[in-house]
C-alpha positions as a printed Julia matrix, in Angstrom:
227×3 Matrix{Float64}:
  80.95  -49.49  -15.03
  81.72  -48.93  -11.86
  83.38  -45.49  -10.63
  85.05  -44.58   -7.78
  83.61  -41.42   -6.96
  84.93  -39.49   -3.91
  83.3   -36.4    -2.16
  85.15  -33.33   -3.27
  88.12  -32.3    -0.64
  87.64  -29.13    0.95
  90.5   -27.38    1.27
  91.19  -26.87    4.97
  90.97  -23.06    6.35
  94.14  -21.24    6.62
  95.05  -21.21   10.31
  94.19  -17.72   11.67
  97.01  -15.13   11.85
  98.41  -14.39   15.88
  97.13  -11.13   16.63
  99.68   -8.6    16.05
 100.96   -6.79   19.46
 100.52   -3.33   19.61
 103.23   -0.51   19.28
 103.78    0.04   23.48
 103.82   -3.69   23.4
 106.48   -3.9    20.91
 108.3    -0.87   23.17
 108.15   -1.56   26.49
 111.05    0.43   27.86
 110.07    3.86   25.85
 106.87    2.87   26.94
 107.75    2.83   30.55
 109.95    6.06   30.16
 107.26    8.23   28.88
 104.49    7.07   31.43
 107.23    8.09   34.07
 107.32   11.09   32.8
 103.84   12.01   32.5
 103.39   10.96   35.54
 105.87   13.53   36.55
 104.52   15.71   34.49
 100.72   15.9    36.66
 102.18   15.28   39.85
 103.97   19.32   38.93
 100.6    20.29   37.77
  99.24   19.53   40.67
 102.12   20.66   43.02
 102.43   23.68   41.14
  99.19   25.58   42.78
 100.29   25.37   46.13
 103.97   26.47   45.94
 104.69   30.39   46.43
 105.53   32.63   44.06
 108.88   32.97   43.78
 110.81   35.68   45.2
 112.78   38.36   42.8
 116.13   37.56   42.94
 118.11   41.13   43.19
 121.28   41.13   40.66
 124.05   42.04   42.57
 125.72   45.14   41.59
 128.9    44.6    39.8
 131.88   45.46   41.79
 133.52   49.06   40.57
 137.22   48.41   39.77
 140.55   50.64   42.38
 140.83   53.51   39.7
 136.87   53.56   38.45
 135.84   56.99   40.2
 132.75   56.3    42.58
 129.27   57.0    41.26
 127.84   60.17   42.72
 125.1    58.06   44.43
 127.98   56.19   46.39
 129.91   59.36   47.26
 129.08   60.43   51.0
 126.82   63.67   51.55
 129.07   66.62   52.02
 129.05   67.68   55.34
 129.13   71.33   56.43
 132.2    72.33   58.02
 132.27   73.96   61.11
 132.3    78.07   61.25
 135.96   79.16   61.92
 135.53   81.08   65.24
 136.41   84.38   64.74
 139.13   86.29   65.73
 139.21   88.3    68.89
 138.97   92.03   67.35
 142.78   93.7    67.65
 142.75   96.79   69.49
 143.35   99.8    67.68
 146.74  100.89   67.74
 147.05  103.86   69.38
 147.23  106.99   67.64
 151.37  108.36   66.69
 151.4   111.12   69.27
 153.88  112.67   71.66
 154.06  115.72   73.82
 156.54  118.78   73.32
 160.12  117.5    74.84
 159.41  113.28   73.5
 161.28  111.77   70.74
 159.15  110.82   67.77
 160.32  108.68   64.92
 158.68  108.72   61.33
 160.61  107.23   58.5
 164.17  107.61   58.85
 163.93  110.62   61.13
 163.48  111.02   64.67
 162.47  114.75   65.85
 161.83  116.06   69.17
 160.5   119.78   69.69
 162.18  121.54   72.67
 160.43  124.57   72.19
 157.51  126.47   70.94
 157.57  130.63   70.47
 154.52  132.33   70.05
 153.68  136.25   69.45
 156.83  136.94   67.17
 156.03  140.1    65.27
 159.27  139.66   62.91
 162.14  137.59   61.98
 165.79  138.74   61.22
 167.49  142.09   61.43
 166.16  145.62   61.34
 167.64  145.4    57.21
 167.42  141.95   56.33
 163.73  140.23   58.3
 160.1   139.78   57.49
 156.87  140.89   59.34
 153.93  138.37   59.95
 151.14  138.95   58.88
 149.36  138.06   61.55
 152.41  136.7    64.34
 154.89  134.15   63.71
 155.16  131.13   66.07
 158.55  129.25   66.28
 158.85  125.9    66.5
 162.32  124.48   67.67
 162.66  120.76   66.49
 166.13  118.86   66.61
 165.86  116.07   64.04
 168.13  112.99   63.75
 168.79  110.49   60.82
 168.45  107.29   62.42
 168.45  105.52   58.85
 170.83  104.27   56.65
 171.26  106.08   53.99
 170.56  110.26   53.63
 167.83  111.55   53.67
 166.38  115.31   52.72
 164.5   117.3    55.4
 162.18  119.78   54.31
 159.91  122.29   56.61
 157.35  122.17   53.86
 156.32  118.76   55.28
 155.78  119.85   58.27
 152.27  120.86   59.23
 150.57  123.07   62.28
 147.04  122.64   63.22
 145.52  124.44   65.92
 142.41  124.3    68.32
 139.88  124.57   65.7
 141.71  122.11   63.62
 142.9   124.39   61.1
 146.08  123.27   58.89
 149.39  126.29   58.48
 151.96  125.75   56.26
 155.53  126.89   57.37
 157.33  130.06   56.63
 159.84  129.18   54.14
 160.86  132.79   53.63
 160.71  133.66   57.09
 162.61  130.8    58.39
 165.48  132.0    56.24
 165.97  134.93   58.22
 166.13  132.78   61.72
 169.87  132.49   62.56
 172.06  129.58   62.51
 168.88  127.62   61.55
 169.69  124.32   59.33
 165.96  123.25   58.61
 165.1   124.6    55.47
 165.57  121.17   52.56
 168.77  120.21   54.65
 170.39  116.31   53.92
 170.84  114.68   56.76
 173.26  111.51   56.46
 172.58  108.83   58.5
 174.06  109.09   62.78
 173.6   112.81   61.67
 172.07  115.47   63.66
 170.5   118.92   62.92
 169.13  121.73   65.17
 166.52  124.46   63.33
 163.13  126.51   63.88
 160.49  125.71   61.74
 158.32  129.3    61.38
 154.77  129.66   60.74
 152.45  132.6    60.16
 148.76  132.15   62.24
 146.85  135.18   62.61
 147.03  136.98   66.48
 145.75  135.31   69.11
 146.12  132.14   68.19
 147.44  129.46   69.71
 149.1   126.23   68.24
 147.93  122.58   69.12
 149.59  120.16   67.57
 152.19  119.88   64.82
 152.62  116.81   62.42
 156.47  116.04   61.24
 157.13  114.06   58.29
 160.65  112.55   57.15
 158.64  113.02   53.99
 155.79  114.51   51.58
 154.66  110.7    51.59
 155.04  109.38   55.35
 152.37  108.69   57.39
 153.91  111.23   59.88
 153.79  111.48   63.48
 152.36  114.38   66.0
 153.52  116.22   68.62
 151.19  118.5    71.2
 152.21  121.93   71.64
 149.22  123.14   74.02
């Protein structure tokens, strides 16, 4: 018998698979966006040594508003003001005193002595008078109210001093017995005019220098030279 025999077919091999691209292949444009950058990227590196630091930039201070009150730092250094030149001293004012015969105001009174007595063993009459004890010295004063309003005039205000500066009170007592004399705590209204003697008791042989009339016990008083 007769057979057809045939060689056995061998399957043909499968045809080999494509190689499969790779993953920059498949991304071309991310690819070529990333090597831009890196090359960027090392071109700063490099760049980078060379360059200067730097500099610090300085904040500018922020502007203080109208009615914020300046720091102290921005208030201006006092400066020292100029000494005031002094004043040119005032002279002294000359010293409140007259010679025998002046007018002489103090207060509301003006007086003027017209005459000084000294040596007077007594006062008064042979039944009505006083002694001194020493002598009695007259002084004959005419004072005037040049004021406004009355004023009381006493001889107890009025003082005598003489050489050796020594103070005498007058003579109330004594002055009483002096005729026609209107001195002793006499109110003078004002235009008004009085005539008197104002007595005082220093010891003998003494003379006196000045007296100091007051219109009263708290004037600052004004004197008159009897030498």
């Amino acid at each position: 018998m007769t057979t057809n025999w045939q060689p056995p077919t061998i399957p043909a091999p499968p045809a080999p698979e494509p190689p499969s691209r790779s993953w920059f292949a498949r991304h071309k444009i991310l690819t070529a966006i990333l090597a831009f950058v890196a090359v960027m990227v090392l071109a700063q590196a490099v760049n980078g040594g060379d360059d200067p630091a730097p500099a610090a930039v300085t904040k500018p201070a922020a502007s203080a508003s109208p009615d914020a009150p300046p720091e102290e730092s921005e208030q201006p250094a006092a400066t020292e003001e100029p000494a005031e030149p002094k004043e040119p001293a005032q002279p002294e004012e000359p010293a409140r005193t007259a010679k025998l015969g002046s007018a002489v105001r103090d207060g509301q009174f003006e007086f003027t002595v017209t005459k000084v007595q000294a040596g007077v063993a007594k006062v008064g009459s042979d039944m009505f008078g006083e002694k001194a004890q020493g002598q009695f010295v007259l002084v004959h004063v005419t004072v005037e109210n040049i004021g406004d309003e009355a004023q009381y005039f006493s001889d107890s205000n009025q003082k005598v001093q003489d050489a050796k500066g020594r103070e005498f009170s007058a003579d109330t007592g004594a002055a009483l017995y002096v005729d026609d004399n209107d001195v002793f705590l006499n109110e003078i209204n004002p235009g008004n005019t009085v005539k008197g003697v104002l007595v005082y008791d220093m010891p003998k042989n003494t003379r006196p220098a000045s007296i100091e009339l007051h219109d009263s016990a708290f004037s600052g008083g004004v004197t008159v030279r009897l030498g």
